[in-house]
PDB file with SEQRES, HELIX, SHEET and CRYST1 records, atoms N, CA, C and O in Angstrom:
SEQRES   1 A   73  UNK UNK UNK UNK UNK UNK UNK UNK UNK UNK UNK UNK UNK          
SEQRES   2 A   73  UNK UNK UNK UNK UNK UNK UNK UNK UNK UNK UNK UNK UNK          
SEQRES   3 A   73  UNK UNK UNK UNK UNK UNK UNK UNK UNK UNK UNK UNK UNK          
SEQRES   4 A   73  UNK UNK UNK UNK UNK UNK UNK UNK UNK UNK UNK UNK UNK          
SEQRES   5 A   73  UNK UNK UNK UNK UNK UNK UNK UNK UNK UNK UNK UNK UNK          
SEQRES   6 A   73  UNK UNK UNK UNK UNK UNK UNK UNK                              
HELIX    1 AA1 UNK A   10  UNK A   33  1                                  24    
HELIX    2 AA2 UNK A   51  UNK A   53  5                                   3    
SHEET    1 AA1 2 UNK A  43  UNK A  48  0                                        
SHEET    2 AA1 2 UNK A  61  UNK A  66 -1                                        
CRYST1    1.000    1.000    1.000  90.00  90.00  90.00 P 1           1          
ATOM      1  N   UNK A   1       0.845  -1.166   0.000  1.00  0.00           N  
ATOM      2  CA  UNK A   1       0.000   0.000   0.000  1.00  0.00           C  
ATOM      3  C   UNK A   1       0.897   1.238   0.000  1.00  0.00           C  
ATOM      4  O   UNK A   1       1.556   1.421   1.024  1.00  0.00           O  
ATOM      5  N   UNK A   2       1.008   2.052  -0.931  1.00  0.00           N  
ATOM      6  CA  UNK A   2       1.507   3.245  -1.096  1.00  0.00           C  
ATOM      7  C   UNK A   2       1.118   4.705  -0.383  1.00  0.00           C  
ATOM      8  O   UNK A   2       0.237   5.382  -0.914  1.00  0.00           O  
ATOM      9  N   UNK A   3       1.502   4.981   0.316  1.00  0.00           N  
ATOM     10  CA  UNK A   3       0.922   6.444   1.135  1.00  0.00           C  
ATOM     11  C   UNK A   3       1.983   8.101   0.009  1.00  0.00           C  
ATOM     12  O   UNK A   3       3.163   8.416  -0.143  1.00  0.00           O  
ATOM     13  N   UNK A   4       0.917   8.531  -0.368  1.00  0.00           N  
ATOM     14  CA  UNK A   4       0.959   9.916  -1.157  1.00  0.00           C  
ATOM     15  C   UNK A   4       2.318  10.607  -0.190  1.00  0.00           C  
ATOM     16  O   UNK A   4       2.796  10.434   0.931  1.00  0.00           O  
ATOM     17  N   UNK A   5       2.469  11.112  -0.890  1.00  0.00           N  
ATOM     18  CA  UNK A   5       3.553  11.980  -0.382  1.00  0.00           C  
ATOM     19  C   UNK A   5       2.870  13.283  -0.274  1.00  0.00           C  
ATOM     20  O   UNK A   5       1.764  13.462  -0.784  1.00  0.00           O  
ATOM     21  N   UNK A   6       3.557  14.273   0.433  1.00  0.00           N  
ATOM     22  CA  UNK A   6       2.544  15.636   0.802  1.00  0.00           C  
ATOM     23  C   UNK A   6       3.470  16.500   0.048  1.00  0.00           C  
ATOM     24  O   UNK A   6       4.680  16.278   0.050  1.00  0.00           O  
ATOM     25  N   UNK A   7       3.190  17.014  -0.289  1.00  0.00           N  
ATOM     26  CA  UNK A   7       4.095  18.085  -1.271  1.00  0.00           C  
ATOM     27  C   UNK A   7       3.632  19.483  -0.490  1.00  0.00           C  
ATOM     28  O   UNK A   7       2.449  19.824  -0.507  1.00  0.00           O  
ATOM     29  N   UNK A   8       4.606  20.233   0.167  1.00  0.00           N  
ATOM     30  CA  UNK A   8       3.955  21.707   1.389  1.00  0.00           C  
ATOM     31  C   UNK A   8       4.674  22.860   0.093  1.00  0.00           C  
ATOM     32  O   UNK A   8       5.756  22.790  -0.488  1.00  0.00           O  
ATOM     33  N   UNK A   9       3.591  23.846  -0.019  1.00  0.00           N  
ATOM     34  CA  UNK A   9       4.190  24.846  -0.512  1.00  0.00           C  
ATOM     35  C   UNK A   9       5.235  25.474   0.269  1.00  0.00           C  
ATOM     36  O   UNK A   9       5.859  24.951   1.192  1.00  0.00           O  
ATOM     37  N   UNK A  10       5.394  26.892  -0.285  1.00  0.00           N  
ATOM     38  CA  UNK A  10       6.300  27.799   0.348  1.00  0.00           C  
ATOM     39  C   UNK A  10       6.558  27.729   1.495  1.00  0.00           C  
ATOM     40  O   UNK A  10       7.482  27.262   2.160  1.00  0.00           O  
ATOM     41  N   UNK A  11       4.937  28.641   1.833  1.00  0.00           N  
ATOM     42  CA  UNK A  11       4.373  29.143   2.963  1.00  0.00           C  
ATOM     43  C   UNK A  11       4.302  27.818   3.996  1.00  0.00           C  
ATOM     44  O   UNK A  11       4.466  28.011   5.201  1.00  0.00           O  
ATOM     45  N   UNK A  12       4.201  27.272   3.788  1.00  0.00           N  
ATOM     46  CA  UNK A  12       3.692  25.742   4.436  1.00  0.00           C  
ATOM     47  C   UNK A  12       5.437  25.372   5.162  1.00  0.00           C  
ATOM     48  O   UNK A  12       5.668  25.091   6.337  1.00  0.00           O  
ATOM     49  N   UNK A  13       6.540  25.503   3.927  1.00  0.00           N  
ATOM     50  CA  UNK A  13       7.917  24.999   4.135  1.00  0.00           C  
ATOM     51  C   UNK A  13       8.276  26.530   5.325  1.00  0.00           C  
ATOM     52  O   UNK A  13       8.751  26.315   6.440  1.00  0.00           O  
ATOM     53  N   UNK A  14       8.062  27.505   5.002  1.00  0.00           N  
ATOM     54  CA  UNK A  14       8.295  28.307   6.105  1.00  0.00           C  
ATOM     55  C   UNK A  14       7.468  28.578   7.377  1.00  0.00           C  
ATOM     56  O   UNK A  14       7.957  29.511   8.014  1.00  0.00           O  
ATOM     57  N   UNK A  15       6.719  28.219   7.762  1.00  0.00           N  
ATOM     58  CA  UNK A  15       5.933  27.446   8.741  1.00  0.00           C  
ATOM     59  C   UNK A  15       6.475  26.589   9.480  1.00  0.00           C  
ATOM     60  O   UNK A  15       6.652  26.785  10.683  1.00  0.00           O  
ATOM     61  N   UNK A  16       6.911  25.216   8.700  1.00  0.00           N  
ATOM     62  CA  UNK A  16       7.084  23.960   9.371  1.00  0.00           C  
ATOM     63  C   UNK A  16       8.628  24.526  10.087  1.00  0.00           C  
ATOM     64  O   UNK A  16       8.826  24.321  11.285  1.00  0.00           O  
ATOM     65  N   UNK A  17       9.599  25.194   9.290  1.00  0.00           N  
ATOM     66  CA  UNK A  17      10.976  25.799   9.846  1.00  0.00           C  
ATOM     67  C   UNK A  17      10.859  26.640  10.773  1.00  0.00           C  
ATOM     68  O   UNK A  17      11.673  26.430  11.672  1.00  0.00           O  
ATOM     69  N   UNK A  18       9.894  27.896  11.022  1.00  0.00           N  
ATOM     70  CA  UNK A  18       9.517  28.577  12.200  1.00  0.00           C  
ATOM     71  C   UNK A  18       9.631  27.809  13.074  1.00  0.00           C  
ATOM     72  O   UNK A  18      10.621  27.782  13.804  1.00  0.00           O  
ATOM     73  N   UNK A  19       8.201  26.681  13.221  1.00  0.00           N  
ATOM     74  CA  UNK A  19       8.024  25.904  14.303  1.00  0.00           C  
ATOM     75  C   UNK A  19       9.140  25.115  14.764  1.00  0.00           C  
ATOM     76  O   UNK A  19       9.312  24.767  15.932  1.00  0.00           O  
ATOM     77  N   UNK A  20       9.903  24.846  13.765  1.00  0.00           N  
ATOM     78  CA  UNK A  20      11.426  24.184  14.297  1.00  0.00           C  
ATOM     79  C   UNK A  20      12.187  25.103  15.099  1.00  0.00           C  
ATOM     80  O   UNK A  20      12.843  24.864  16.113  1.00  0.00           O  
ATOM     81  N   UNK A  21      12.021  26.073  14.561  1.00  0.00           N  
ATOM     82  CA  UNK A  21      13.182  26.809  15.492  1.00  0.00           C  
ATOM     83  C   UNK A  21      12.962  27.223  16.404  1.00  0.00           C  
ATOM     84  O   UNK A  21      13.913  27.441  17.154  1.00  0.00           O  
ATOM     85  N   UNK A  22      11.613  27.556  16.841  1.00  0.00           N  
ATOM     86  CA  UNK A  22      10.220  28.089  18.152  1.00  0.00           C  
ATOM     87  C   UNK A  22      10.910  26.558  19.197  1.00  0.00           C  
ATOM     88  O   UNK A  22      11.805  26.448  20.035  1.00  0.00           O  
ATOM     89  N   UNK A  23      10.044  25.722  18.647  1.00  0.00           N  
ATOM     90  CA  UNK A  23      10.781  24.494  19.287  1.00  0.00           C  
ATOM     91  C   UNK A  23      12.011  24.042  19.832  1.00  0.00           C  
ATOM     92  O   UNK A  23      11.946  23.375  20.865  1.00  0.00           O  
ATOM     93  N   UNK A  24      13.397  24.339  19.206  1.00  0.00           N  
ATOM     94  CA  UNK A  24      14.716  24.306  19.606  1.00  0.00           C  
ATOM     95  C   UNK A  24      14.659  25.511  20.390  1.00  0.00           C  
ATOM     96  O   UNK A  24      14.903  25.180  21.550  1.00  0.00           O  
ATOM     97  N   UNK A  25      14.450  26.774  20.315  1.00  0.00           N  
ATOM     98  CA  UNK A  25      14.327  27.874  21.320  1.00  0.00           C  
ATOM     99  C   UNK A  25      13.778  27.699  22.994  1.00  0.00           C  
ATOM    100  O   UNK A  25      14.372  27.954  24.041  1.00  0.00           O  
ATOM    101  N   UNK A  26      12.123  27.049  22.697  1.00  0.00           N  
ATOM    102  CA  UNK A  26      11.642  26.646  24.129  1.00  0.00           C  
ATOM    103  C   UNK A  26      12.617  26.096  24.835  1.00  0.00           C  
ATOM    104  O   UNK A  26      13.179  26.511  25.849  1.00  0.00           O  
ATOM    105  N   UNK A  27      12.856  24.623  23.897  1.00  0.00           N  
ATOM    106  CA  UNK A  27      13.808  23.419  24.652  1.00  0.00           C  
ATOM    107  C   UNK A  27      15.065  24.156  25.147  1.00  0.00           C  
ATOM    108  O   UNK A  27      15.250  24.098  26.363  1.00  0.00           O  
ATOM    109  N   UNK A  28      15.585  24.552  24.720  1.00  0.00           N  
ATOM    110  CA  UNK A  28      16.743  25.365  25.600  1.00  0.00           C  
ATOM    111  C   UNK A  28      16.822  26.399  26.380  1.00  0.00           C  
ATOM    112  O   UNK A  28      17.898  26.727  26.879  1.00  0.00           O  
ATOM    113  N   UNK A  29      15.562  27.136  26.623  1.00  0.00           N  
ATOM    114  CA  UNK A  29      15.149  28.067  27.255  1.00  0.00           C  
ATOM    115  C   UNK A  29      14.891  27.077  28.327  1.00  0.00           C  
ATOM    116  O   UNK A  29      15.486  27.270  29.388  1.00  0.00           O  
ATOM    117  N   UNK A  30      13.989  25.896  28.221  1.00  0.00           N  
ATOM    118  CA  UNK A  30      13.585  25.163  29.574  1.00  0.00           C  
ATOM    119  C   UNK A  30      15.113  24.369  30.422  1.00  0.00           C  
ATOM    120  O   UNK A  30      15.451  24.146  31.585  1.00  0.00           O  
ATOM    121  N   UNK A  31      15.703  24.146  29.026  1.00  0.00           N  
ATOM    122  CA  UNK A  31      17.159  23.552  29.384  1.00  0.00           C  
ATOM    123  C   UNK A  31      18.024  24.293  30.603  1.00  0.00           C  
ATOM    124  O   UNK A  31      18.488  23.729  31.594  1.00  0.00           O  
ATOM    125  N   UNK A  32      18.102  25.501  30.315  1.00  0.00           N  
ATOM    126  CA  UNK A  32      18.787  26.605  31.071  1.00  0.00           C  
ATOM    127  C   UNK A  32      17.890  26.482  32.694  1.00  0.00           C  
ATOM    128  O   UNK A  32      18.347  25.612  33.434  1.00  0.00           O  
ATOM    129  N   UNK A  33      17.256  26.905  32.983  1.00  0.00           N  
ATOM    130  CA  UNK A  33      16.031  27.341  33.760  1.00  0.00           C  
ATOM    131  C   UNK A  33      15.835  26.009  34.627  1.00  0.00           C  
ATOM    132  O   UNK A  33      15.422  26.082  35.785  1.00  0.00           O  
ATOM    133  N   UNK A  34      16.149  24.788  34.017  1.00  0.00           N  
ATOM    134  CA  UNK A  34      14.912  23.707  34.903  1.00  0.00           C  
ATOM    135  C   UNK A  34      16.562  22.716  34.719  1.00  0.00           C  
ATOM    136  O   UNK A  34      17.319  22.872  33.761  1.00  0.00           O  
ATOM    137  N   UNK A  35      16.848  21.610  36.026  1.00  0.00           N  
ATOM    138  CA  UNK A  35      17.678  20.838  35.697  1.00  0.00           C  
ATOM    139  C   UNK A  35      16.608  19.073  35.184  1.00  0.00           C  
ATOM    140  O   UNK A  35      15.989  18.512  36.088  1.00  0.00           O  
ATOM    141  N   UNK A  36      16.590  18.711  34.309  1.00  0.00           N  
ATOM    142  CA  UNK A  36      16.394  17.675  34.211  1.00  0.00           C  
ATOM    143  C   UNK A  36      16.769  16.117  34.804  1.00  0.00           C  
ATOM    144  O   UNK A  36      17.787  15.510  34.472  1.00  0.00           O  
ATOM    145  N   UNK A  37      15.798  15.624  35.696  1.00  0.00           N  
ATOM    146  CA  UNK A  37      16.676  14.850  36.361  1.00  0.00           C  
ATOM    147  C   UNK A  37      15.723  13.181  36.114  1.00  0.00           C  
ATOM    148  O   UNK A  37      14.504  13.050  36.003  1.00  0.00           O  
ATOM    149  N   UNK A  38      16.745  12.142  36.090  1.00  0.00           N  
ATOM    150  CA  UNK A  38      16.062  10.842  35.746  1.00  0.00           C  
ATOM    151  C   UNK A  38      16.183  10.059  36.774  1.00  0.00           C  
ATOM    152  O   UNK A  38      17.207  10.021  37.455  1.00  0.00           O  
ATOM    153  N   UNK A  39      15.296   9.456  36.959  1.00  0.00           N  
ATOM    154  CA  UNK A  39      14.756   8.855  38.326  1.00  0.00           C  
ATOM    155  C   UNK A  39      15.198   7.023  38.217  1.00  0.00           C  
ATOM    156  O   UNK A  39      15.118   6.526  37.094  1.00  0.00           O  
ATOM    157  N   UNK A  40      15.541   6.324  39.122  1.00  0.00           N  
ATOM    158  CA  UNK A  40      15.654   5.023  39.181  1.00  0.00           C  
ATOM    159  C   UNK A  40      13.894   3.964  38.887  1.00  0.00           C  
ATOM    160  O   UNK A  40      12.927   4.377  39.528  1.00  0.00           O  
ATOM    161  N   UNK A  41      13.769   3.248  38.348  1.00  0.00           N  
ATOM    162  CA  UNK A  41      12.412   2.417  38.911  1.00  0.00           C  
ATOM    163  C   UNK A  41      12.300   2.153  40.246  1.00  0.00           C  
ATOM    164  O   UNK A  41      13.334   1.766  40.791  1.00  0.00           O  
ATOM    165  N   UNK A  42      11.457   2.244  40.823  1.00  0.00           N  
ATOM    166  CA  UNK A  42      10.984   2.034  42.483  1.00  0.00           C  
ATOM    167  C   UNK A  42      11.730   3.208  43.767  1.00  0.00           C  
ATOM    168  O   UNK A  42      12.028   3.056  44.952  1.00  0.00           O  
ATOM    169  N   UNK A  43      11.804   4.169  42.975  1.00  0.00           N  
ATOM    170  CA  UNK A  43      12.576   5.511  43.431  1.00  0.00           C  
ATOM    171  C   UNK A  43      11.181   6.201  44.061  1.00  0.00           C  
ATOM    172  O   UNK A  43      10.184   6.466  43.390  1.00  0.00           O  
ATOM    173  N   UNK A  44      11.330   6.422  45.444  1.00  0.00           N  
ATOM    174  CA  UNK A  44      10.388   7.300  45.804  1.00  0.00           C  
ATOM    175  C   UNK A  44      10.946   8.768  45.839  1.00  0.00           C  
ATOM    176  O   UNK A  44      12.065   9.150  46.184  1.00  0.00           O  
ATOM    177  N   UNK A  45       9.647   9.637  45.299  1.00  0.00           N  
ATOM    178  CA  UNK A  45      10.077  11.237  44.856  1.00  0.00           C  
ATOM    179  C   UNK A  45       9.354  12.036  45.354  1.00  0.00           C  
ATOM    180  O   UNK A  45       8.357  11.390  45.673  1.00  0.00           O  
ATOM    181  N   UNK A  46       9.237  12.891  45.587  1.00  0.00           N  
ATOM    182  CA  UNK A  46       7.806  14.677  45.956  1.00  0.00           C  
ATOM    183  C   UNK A  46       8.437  15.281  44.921  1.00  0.00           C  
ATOM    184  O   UNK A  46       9.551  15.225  44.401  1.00  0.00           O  
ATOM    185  N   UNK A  47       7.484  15.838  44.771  1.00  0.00           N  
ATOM    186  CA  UNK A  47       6.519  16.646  43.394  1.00  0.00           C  
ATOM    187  C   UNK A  47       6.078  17.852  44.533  1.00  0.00           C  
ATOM    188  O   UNK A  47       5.671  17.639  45.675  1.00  0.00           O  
ATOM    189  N   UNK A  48       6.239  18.898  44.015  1.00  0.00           N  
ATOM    190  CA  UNK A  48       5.767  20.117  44.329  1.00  0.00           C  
ATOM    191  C   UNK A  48       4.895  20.685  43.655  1.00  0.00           C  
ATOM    192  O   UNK A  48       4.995  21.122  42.508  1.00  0.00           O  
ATOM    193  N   UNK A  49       3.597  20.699  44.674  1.00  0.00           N  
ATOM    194  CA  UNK A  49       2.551  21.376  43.997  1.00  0.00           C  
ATOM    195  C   UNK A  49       2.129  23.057  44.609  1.00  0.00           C  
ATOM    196  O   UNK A  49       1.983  23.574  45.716  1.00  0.00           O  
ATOM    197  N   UNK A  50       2.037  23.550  43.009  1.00  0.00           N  
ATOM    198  CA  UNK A  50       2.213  24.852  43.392  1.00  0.00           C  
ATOM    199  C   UNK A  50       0.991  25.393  44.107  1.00  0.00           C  
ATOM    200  O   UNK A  50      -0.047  24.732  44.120  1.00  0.00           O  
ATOM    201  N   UNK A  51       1.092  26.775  44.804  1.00  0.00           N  
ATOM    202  CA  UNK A  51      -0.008  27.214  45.526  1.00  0.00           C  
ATOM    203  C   UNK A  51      -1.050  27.194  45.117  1.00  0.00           C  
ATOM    204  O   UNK A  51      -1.952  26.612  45.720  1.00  0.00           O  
ATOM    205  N   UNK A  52      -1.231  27.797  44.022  1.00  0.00           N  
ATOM    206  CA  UNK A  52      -2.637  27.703  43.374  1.00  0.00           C  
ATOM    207  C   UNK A  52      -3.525  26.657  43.150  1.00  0.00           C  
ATOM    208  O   UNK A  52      -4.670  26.758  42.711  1.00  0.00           O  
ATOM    209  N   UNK A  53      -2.723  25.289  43.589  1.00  0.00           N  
ATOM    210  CA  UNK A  53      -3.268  24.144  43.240  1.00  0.00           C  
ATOM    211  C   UNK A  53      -3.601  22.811  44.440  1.00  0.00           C  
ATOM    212  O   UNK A  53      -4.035  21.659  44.465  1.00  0.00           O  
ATOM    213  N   UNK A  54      -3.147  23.711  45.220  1.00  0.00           N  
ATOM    214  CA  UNK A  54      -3.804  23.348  46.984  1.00  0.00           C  
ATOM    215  C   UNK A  54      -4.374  24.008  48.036  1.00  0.00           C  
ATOM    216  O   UNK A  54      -3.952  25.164  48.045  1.00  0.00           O  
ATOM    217  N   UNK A  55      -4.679  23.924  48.391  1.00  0.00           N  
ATOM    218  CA  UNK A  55      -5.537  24.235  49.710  1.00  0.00           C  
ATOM    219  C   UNK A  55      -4.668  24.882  50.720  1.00  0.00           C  
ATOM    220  O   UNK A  55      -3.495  24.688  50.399  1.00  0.00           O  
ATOM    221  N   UNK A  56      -4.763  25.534  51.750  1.00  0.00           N  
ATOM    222  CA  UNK A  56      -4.219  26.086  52.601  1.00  0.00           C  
ATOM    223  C   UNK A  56      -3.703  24.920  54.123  1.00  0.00           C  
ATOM    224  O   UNK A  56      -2.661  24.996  54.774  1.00  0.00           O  
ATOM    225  N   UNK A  57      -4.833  23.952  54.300  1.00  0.00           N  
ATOM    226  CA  UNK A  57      -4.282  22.766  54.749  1.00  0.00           C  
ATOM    227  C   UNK A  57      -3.789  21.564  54.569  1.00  0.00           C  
ATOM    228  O   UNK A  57      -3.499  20.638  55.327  1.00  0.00           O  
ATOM    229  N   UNK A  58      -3.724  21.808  52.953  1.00  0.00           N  
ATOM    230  CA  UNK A  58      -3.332  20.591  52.235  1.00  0.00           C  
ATOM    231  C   UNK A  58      -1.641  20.360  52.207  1.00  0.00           C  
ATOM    232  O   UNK A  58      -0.962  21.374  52.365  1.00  0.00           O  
ATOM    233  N   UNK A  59      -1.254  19.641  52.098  1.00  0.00           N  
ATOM    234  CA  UNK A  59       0.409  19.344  52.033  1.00  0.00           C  
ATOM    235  C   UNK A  59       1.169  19.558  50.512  1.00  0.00           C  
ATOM    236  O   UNK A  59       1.033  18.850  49.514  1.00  0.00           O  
ATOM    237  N   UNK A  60       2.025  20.795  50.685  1.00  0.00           N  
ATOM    238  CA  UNK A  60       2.637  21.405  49.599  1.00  0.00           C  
ATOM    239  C   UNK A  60       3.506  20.082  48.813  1.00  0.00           C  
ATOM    240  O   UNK A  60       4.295  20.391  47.920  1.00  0.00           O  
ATOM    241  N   UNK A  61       3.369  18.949  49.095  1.00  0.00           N  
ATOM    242  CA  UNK A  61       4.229  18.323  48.116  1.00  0.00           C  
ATOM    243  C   UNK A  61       3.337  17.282  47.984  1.00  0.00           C  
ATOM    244  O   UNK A  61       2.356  17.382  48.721  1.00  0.00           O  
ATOM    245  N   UNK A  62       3.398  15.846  46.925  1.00  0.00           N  
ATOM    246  CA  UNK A  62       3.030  15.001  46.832  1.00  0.00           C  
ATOM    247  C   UNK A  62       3.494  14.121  46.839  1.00  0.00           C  
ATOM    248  O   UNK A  62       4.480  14.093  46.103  1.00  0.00           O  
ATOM    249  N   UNK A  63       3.151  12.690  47.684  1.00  0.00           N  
ATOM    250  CA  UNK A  63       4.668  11.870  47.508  1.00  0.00           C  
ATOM    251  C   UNK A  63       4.111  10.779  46.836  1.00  0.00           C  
ATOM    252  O   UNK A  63       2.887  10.709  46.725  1.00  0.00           O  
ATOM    253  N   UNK A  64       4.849   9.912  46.370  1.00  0.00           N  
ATOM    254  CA  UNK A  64       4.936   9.141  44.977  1.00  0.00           C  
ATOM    255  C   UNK A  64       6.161   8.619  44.825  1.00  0.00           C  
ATOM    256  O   UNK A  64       7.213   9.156  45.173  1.00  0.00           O  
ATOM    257  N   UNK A  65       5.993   7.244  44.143  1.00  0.00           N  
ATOM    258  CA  UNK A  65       6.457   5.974  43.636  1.00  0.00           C  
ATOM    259  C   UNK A  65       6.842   6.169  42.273  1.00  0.00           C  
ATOM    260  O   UNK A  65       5.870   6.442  41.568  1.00  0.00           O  
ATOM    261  N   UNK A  66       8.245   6.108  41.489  1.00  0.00           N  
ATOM    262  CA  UNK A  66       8.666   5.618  40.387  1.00  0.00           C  
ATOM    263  C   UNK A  66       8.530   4.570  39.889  1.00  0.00           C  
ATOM    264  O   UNK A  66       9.335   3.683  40.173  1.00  0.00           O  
ATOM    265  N   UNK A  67       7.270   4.275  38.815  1.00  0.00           N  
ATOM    266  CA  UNK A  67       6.549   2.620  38.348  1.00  0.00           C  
ATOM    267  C   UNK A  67       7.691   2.456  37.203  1.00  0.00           C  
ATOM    268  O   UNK A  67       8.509   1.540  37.123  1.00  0.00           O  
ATOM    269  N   UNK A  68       7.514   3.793  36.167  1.00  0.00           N  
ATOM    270  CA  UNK A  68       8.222   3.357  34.826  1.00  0.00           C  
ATOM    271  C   UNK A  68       8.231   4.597  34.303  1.00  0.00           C  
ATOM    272  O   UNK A  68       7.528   5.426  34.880  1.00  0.00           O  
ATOM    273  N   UNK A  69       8.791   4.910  33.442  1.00  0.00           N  
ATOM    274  CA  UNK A  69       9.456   6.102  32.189  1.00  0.00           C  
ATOM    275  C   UNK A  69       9.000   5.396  31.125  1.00  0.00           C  
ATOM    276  O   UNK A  69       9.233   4.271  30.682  1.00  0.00           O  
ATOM    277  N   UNK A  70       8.049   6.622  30.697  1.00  0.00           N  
ATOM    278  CA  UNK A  70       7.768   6.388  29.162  1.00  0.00           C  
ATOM    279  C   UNK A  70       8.319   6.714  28.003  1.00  0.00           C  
ATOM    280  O   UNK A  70       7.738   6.694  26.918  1.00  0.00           O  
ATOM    281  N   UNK A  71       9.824   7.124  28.265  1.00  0.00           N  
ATOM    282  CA  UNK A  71      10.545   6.991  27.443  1.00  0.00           C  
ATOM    283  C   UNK A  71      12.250   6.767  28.230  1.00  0.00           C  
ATOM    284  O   UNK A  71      12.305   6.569  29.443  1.00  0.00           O  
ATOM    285  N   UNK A  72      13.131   6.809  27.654  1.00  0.00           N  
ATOM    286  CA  UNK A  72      14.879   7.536  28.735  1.00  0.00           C  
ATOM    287  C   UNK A  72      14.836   8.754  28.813  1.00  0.00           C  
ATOM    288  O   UNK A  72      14.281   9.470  27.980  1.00  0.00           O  
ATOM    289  N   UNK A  73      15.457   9.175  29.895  1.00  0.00           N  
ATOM    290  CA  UNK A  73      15.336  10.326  29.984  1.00  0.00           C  
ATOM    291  C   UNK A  73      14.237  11.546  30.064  1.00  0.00           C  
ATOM    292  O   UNK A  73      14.617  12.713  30.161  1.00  0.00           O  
TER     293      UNK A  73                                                      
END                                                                             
């Protein structure tokens, strides 16, 4: 079974390159800013949940179990 090929005009080819470079921009903007860190399986972790998203008697972190990574890294 043969799948068409997409043929993108111009506008379409300068589009798809914007978004590439929007994309490599975020990622290294988050790169700088945030350390990325990879967790063991069966690694217990807290998660910080921000104010806006608890209660005043609720407990600022969440604690939690490392099952699996859906991808490396």
């Amino acid at each position: 079974m043969n799948t068409p090929s997409i043929i993108l005009t111009e506008a379409e080819r300068s589009i798809v390159a914007a978004v590439e470079k929007s994309r490599e921009k975020m990622a290294q903007h988050y790169n700088n800013k945030y350390a990325i860190e990879t967790f063991v399986t069966d690694t217990l972790v807290t998660v910080l949940i921000p104010k806006k998203d608890h209660g005043t008697l609720d407990h600022p972190r969440l604690y939690a179990r490392v099952v699996d990574q859906p991808h490396p890294g």
